[in-house]
C-alpha positions in Angstrom: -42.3 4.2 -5.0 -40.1 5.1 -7.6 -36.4 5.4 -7.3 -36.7 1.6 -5.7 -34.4 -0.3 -7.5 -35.5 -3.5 -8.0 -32.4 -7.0 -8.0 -31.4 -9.6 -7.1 -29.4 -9.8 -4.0 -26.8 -12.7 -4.4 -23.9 -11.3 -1.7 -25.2 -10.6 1.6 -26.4 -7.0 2.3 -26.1 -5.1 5.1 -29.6 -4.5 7.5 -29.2 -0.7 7.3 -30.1 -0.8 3.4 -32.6 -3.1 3.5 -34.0 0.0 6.0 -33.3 3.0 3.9 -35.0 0.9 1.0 -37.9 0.3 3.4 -38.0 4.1 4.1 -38.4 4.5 0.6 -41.0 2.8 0.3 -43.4 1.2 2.8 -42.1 2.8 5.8 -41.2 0.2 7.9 -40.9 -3.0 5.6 -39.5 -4.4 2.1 -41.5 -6.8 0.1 -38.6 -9.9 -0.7 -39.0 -13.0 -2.4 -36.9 -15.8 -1.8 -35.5 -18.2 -4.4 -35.1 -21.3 -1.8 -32.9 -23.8 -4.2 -31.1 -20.9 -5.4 -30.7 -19.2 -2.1 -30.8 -15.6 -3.2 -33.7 -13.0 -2.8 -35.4 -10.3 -4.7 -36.2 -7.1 -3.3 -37.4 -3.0 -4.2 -40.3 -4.3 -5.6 -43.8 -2.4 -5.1 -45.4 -6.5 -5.4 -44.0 -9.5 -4.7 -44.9 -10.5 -8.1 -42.6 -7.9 -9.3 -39.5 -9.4 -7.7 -40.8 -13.2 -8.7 -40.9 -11.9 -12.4 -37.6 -10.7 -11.9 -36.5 -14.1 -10.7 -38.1 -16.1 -13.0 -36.6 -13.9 -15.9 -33.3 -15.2 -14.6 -33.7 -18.8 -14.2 -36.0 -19.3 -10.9 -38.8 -21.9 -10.9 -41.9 -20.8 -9.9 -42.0 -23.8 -6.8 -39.3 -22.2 -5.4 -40.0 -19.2 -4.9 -41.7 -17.9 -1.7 -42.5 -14.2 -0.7 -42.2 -12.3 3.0 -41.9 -9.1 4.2 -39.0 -7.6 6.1 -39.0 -5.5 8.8 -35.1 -4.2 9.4 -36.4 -1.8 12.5 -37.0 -5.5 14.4 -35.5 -8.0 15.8 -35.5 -11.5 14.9 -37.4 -13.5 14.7 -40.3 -11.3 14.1 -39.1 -9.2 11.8 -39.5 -11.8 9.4 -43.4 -12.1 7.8 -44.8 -14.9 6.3 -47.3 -13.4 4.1 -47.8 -12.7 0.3 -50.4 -13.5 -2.2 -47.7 -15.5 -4.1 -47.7 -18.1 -1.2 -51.2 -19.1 -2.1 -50.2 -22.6 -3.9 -52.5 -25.2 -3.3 -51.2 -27.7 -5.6 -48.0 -27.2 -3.1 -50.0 -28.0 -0.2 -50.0 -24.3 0.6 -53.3 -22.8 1.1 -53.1 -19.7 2.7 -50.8 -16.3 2.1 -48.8 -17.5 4.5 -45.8 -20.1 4.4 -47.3 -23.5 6.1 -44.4 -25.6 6.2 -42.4 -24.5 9.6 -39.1 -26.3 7.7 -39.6 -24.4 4.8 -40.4 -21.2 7.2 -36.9 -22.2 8.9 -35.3 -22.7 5.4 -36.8 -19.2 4.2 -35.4 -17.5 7.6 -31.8 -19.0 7.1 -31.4 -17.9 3.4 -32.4 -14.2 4.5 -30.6 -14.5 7.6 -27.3 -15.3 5.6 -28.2 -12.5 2.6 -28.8 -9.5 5.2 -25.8 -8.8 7.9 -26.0 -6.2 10.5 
């Protein structure tokens, strides 16, 4: 997976790189986390916890940061995944890899949705 770079996206991107990243790497999909009181997102990681180091090195706290998969070939809403072992947060009422909360889900969605134009 080399050749990935991994940042911090802070100005929306367009759909068509989050793709060609995705080609070079997975395939289909990019690993993303999403800072969701900062409202920017981390992606050309190999691990989620590769972009959450990344955003923690800059400033991020750990509670607000939430990790999904992107699939730019789809259309929403399901090209949008809720899963990552960073999600697992039981002391956040989050038990499984997934992201429990649907307004947090929603909150998630809009910060991507805003960061990645077509």
């Amino acid at each position: 997976m080399e050749g990935a770079p991994l940042r911090i996206v802070r100005e929306p991107i367009r759909r068509s790189e989050l793709a060609s990243l995705a080609e070079q790497q997975f395939g289909d999909m990019v690993k993303v986390v999403v800072d969701v009181h900062r409202r920017v997102m981390a992606i050309g990681g190999e691990l989620h916890s590769d972009e959450e180091a990344l955003l923690l090195d800059d400033g991020s706290r750990q509670a607000d940061l939430w990790g999904v998969n992107l699939y730019p070939g789809e259309s929403p809403p399901q090209w949008i995944e809720y899963d990552s072992m960073i999600n697992v947060r039981p002391t956040q009422g989050n038990r499984s890899r997934g992201v429990d909360d649907s307004s947090l889900r929603e909150t998630i969605r809009g910060i991507v949705e805003s960061l990645v134009h077509e």
